[in-house]
ChimeraX commands (.cxc) that place a marker at each C-alpha (Angstrom):
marker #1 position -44.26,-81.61,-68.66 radius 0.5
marker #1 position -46.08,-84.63,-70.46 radius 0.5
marker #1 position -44.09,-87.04,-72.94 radius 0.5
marker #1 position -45.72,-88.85,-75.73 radius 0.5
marker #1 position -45.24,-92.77,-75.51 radius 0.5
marker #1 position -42.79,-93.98,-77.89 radius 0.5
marker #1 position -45.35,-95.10,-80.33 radius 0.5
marker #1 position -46.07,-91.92,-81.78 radius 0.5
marker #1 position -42.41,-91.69,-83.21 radius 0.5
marker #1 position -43.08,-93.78,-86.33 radius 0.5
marker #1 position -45.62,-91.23,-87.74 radius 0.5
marker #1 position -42.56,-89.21,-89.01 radius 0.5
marker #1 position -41.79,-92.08,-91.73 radius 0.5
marker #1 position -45.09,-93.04,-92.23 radius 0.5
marker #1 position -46.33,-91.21,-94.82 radius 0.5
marker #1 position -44.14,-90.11,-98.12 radius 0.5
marker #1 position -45.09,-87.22,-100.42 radius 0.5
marker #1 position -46.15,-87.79,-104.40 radius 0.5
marker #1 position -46.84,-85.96,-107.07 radius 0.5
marker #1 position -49.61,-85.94,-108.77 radius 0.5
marker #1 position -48.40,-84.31,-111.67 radius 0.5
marker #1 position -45.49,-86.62,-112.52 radius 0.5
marker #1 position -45.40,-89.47,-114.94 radius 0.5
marker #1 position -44.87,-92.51,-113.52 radius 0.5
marker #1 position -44.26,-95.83,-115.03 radius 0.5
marker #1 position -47.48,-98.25,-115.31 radius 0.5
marker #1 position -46.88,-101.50,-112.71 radius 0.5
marker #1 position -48.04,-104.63,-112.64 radius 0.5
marker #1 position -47.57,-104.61,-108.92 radius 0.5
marker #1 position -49.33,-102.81,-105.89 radius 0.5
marker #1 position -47.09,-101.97,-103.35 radius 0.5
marker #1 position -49.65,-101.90,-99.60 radius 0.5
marker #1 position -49.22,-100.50,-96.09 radius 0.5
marker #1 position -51.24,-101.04,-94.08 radius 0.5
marker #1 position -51.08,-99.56,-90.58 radius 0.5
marker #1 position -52.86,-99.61,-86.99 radius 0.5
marker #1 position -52.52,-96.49,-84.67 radius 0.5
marker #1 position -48.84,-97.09,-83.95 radius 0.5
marker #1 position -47.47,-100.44,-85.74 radius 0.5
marker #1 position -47.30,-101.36,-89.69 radius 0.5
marker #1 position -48.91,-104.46,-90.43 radius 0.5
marker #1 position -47.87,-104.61,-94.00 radius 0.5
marker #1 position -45.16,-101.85,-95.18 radius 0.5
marker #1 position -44.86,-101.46,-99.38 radius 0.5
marker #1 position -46.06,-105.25,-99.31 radius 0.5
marker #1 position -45.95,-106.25,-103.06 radius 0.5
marker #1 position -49.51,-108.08,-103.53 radius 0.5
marker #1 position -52.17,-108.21,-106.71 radius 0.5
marker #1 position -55.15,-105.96,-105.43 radius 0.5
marker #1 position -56.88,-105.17,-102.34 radius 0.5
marker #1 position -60.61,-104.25,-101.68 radius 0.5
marker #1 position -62.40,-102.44,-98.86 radius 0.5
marker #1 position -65.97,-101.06,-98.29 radius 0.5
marker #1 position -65.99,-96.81,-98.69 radius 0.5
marker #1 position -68.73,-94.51,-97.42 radius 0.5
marker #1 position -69.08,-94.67,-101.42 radius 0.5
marker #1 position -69.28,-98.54,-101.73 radius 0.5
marker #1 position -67.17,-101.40,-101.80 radius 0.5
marker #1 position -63.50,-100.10,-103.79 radius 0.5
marker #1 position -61.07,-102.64,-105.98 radius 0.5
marker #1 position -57.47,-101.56,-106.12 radius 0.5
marker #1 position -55.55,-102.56,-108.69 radius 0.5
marker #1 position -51.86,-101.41,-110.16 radius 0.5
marker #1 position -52.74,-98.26,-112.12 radius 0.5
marker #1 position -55.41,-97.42,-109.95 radius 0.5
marker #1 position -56.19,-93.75,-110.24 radius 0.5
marker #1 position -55.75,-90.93,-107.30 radius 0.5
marker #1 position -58.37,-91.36,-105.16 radius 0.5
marker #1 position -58.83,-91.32,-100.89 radius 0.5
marker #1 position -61.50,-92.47,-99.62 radius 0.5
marker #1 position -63.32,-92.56,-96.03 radius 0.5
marker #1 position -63.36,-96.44,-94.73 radius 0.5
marker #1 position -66.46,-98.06,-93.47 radius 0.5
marker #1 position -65.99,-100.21,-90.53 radius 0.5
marker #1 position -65.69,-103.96,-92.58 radius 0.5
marker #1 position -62.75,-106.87,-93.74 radius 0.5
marker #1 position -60.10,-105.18,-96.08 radius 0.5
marker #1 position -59.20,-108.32,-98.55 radius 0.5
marker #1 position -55.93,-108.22,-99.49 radius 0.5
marker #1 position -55.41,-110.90,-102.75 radius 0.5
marker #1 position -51.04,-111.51,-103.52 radius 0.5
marker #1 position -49.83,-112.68,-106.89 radius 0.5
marker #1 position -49.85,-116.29,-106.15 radius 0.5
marker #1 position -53.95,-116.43,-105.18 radius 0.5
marker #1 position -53.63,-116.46,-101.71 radius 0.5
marker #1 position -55.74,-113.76,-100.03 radius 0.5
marker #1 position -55.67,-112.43,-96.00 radius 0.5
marker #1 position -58.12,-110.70,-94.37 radius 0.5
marker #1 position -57.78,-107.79,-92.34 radius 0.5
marker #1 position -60.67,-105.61,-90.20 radius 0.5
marker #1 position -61.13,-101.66,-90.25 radius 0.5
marker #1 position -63.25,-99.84,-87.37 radius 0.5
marker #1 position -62.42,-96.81,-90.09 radius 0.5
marker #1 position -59.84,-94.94,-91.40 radius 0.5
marker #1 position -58.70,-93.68,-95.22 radius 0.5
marker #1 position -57.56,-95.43,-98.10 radius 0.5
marker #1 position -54.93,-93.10,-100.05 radius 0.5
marker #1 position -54.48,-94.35,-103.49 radius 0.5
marker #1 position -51.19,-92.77,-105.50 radius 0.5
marker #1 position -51.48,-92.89,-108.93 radius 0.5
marker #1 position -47.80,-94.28,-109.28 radius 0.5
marker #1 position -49.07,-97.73,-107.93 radius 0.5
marker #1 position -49.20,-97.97,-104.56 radius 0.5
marker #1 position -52.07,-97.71,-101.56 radius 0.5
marker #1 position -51.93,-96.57,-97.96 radius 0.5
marker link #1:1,2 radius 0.2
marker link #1:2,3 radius 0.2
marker link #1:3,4 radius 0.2
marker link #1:4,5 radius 0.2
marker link #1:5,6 radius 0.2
marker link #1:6,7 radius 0.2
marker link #1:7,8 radius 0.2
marker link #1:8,9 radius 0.2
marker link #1:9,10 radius 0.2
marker link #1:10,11 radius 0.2
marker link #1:11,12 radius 0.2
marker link #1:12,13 radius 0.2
marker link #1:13,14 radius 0.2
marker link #1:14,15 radius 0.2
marker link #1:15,16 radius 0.2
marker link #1:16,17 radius 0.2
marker link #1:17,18 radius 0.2
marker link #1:18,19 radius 0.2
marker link #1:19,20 radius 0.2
marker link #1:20,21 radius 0.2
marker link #1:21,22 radius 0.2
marker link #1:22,23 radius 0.2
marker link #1:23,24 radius 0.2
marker link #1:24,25 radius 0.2
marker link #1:25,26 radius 0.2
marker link #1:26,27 radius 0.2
marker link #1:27,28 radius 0.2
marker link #1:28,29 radius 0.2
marker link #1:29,30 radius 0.2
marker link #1:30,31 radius 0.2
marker link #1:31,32 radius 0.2
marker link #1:32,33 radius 0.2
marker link #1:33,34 radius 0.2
marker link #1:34,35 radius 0.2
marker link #1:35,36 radius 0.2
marker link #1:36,37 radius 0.2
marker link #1:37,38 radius 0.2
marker link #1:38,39 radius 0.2
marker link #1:39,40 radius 0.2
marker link #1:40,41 radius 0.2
marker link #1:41,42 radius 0.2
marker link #1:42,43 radius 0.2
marker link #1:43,44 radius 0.2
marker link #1:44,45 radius 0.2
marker link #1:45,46 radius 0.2
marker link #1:46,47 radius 0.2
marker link #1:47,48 radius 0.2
marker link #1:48,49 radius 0.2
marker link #1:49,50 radius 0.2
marker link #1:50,51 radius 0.2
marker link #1:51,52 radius 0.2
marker link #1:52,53 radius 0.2
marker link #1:53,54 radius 0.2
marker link #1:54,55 radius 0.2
marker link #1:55,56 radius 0.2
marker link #1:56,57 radius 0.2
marker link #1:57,58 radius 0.2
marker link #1:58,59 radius 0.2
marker link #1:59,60 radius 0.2
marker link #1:60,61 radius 0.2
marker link #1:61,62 radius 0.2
marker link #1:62,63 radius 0.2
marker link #1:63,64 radius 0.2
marker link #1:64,65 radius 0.2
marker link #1:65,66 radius 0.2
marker link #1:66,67 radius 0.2
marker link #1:67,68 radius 0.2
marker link #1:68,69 radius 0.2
marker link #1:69,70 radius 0.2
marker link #1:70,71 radius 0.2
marker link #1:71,72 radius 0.2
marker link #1:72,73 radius 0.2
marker link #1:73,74 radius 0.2
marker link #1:74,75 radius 0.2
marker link #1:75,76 radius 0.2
marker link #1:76,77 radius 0.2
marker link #1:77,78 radius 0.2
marker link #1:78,79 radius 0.2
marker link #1:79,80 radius 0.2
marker link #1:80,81 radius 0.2
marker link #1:81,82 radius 0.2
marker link #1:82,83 radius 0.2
marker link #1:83,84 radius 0.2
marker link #1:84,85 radius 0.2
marker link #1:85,86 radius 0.2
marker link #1:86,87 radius 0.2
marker link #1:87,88 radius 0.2
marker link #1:88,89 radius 0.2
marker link #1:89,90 radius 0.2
marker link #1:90,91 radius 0.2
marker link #1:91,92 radius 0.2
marker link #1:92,93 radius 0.2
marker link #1:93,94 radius 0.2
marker link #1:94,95 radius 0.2
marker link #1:95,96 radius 0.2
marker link #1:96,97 radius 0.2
marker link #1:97,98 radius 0.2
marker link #1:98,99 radius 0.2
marker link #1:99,100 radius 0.2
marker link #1:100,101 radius 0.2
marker link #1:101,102 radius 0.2
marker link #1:102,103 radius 0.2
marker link #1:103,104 radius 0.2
marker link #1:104,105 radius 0.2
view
């Protein structure tokens, strides 16, 4: 019988159910994880706003950001942190989830 690699474990934790029908409190903050097949690169990271290019056009998240997921293109997602400093990061594809209760996966 075949095992799966280690790796694939973290997928259990990865994602957390919301509700979209609950009230949450407006935040100045965006909370962003960012992932790659089997590793976080950033995990609830507190920065200002992020940006990445949809199959619907180039998206600005903000805190408060509506619901929305959308299909990534294959481009740079910015990633901008309170203090100005910004890091780049590159998608070959993938979805953005955005929770309304301020934060982005």
């Amino acid at each position: 019988a075949a095992t799966l690699p280690d790796g694939f474990t973290f997928a259990e934790s990865k994602v957390v159910d919301k509700s979209l029908t609950d009230n949450y409190e407006h935040s100045d903050i965006l909370r962003l994880t960012l992932t790659r097949q089997d590793e976080f690169l950033l995990k609830e990271e507190q920065v200002k706003t992020v940006t990445f290019s949809t199959e619907e056009g180039d998206m600005g998240v903000f805190a408060g950001h509506q619901y929305k997921i959308a299909k990534l293109k294959p481009s740079a997602i910015s990633v901008e942190y309170a203090d100005g400093t910004e890091k780049k990061y590159f998608t070959s594809g993938g979805f953005a989830h955005v929770n309304n209760e301020g934060s982005c996966d």
